[in-house]
C-alpha positions in Angstrom: -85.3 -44.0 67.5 -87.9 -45.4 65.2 -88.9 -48.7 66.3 -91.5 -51.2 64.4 -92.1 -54.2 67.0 -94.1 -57.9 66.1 -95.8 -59.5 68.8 -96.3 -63.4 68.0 -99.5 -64.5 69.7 -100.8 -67.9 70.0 -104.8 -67.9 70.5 -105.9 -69.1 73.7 -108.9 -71.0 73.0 -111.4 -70.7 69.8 -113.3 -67.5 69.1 -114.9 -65.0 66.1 -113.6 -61.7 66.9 -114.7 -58.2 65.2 -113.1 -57.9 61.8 -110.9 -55.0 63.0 -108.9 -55.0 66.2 -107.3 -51.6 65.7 -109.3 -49.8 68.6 -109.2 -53.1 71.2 -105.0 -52.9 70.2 -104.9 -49.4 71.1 -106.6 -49.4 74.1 -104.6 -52.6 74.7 -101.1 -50.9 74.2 -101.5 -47.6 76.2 -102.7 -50.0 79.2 -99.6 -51.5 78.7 -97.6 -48.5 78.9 -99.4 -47.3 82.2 -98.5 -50.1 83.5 -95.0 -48.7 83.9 -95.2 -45.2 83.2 -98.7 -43.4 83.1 -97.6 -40.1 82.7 -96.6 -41.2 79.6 -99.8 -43.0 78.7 -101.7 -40.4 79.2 -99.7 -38.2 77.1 -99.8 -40.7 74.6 -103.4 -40.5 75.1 -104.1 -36.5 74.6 -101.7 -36.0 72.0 -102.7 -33.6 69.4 -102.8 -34.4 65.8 -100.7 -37.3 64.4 -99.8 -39.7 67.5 -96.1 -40.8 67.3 -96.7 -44.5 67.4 -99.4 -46.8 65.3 -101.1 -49.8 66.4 -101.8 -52.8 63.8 -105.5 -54.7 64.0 -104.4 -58.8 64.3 -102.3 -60.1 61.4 -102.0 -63.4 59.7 -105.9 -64.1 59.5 -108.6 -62.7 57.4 -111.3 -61.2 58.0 -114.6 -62.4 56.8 -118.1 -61.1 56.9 -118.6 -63.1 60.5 -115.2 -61.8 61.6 -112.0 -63.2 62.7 -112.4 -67.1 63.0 -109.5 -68.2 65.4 -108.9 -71.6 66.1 -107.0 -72.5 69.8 -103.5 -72.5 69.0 -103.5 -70.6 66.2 -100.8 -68.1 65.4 -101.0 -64.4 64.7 -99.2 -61.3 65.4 -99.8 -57.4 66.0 -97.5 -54.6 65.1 -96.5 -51.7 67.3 -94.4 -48.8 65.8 -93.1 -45.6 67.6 -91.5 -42.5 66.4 -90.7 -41.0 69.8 -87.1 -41.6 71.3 -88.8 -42.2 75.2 -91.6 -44.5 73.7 -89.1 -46.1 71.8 -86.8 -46.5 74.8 -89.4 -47.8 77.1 -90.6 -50.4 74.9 -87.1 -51.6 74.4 -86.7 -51.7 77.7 -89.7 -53.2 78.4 -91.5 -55.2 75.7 -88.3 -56.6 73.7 -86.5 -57.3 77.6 -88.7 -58.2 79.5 -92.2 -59.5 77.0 -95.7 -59.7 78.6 -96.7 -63.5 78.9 -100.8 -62.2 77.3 -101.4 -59.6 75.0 -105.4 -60.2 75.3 -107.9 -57.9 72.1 -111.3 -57.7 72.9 -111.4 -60.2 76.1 -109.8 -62.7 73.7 -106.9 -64.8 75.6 -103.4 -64.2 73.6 -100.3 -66.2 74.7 -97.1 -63.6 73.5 -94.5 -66.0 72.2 -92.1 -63.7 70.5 -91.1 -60.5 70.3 -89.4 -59.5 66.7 -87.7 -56.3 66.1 -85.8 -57.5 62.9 -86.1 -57.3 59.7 -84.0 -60.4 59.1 -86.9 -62.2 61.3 -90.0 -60.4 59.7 -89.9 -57.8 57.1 -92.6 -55.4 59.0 -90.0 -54.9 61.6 -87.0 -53.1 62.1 -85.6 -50.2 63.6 -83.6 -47.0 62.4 -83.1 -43.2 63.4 -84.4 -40.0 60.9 -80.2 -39.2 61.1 -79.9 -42.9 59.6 -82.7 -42.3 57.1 -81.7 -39.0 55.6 -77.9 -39.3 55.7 -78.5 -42.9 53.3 -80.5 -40.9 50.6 -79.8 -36.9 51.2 -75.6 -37.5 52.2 -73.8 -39.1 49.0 -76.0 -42.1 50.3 -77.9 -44.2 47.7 -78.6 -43.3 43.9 -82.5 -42.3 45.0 -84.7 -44.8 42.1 -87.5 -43.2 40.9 -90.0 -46.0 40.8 -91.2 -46.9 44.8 -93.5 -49.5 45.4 -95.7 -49.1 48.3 -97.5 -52.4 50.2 -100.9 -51.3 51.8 -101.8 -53.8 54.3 -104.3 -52.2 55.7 -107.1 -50.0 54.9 -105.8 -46.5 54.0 -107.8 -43.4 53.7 -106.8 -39.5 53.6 -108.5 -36.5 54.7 -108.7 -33.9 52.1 -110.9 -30.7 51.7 -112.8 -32.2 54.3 -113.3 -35.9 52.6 -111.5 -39.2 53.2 -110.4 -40.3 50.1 -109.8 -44.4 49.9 -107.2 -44.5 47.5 -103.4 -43.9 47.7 -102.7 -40.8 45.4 -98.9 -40.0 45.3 -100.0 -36.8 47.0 -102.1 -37.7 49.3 -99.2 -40.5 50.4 -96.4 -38.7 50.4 -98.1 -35.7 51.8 -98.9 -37.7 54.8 -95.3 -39.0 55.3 -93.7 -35.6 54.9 -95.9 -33.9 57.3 -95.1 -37.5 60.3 -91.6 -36.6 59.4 -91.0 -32.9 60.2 -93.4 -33.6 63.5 -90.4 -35.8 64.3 -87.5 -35.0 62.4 -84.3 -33.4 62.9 -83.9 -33.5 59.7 -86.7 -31.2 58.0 -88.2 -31.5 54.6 -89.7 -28.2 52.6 -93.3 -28.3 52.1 -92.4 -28.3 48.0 -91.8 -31.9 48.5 -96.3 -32.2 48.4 -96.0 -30.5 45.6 -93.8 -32.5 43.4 -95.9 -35.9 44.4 -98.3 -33.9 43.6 -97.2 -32.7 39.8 -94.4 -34.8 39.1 -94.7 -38.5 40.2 -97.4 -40.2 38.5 -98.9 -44.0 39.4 -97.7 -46.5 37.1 -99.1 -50.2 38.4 -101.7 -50.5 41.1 -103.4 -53.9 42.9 -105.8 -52.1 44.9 -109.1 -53.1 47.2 -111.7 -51.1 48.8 -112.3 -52.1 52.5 -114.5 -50.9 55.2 -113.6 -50.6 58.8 -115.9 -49.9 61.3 -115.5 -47.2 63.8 -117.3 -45.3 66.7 -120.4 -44.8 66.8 -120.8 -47.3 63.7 -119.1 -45.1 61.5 -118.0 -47.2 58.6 -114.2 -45.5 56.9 -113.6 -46.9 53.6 -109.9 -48.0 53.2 -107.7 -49.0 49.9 -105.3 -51.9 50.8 -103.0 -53.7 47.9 -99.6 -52.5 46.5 -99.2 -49.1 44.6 -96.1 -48.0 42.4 -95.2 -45.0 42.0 -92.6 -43.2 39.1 -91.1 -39.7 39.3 -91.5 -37.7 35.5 -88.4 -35.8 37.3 -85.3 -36.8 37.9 -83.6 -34.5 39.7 -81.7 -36.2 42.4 -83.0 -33.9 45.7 -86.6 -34.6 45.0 -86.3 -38.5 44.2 -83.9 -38.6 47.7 -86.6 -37.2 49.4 -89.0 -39.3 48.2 -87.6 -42.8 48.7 -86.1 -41.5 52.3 -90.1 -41.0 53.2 -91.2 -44.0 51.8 -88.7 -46.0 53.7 -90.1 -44.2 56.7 -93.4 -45.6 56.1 -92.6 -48.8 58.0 -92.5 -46.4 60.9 -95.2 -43.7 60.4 -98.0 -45.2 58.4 -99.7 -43.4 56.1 -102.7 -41.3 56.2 -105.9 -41.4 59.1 -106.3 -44.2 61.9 -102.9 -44.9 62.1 -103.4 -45.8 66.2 -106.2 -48.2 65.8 -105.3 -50.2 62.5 -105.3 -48.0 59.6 -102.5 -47.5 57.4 -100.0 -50.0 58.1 -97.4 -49.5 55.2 -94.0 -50.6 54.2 -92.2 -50.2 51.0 -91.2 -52.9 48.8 -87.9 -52.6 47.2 -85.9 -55.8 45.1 -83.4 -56.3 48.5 -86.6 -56.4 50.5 -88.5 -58.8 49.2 
């Protein structure tokens, strides 16, 4: 199952926090999951190459050169998403059942107050299967549209030729999504699928900002967040099915580098959506 989970916190008493909570929320969340199950943590923890879950920094504030001002009482929220049927089956069973009453990011006191896994409720949340994904676009599902429009809500970088790139390219985007979804999949995609975001689907508007999050070792990644839309010059109907069944799945994956710790939260933004 892929699962995309909200945590609504309340803030414990008045603070200035880092400007980016992806690492404390990671670090955070896998405690969490030893708490019932640390073989499972620490699998979650040595996992090669793309993890099958992301973590969100703290949402509903922004960040300013200080940090993240938080007033007692305030309400905010974190994301968790998981593309791995045991995560996703433990968290059920044990986040949306039974919540934790604290949810604490970098020794900061968090009251949980809800737990939201619905898109009715909040539009970053949800839950689906890859069967459910691919059968509405690739099985006499949906006429595939060939314009997508992506929401960026966090910093989003790419590795390529051994740079991070800070912008969204439809390459570089749908690259990342196509290589989450065969690691997870069923349901494979061919590798051409790169190629025709590559050649064949050009960006038509963009509301784009650069922004830096800090890493290790002071390591500064530079990150594009803002909405992107993208059009297919082809419309044969395979291509554009694949396509909008990956950008759908972005809600689940993210996109590109840092997805654990904050980076690349993404959803898509489609007319019944918004």
């Amino acid at each position: 199952m892929l699962l995309s989970i909200i945590l609504e916190l309340t803030s414990q008493r008045a603070g200035v926090l880092p400007p980016h909570l992806g690492r404390a929320h990671h670090s955070i969340f896998l405690e969490w999951v030893a708490s019932f199950d640390a073989p499972l943590a620490a699998a979650l923890h040595d996992f090669e190459g793309a993890k099958p879950f992301t973590c969100s920094s703290l949402l509903g504030v922004t960040p300013t050169a200080d940090g993240l001002s938080l007033r007692a009482g305030e309400t905010v929220s974190v994301r968790i998403t998981s593309l791995d049927a045991v995560l996703s089956s433990q968290i059920e069973a044990h986040l949306t059942a039974s919540a934790p009453t604290q949810w604490n990011l970098h020794n900061h006191p968090f009251a949980v107050t809800a737990v939201i896994c619905d898109a009715q409720r909040n539009r970053w949340s949800g839950s689906t299967t890859c069967e459910e994904l691919a059968a509405r676009y690739l099985v006499a599902g949906e006429t595939p549209s060939p314009a997508i429009t992506l929401e960026f809500a966090a910093p989003t970088a790419f590795k390529s030729r051994e740079m991070h790139v800070p912008l969204p390219l439809p390459g570089l985007v749908f690259g990342s999504l196509l290589d989450r979804w065969n690691a997870v999949s069923p349901v494979q995609l061919p590798d051409d699928v790169r190629a025709f975001a590559e050649d064949a689907v050009a960006v038509s508007q963009y509301n784009l900002r650069s922004a830096a999050v800090r890493h290790k070792q002071n390591s500064v990644l530079i990150g594009g967040t803002g909405t992107v839309t993208y059009r297919a010059l082809n419309g044969d109907r395979y291509w554009l099915a694949c396509l909008n069944l990956l950008a759908d799945f972005a809600l689940y994956s993210g996109v590109g580098v840092k997805t654990v710790t904050g980076m690349g939260q993404a959803r898509r933004i489609a007319e019944r959506h918004k």
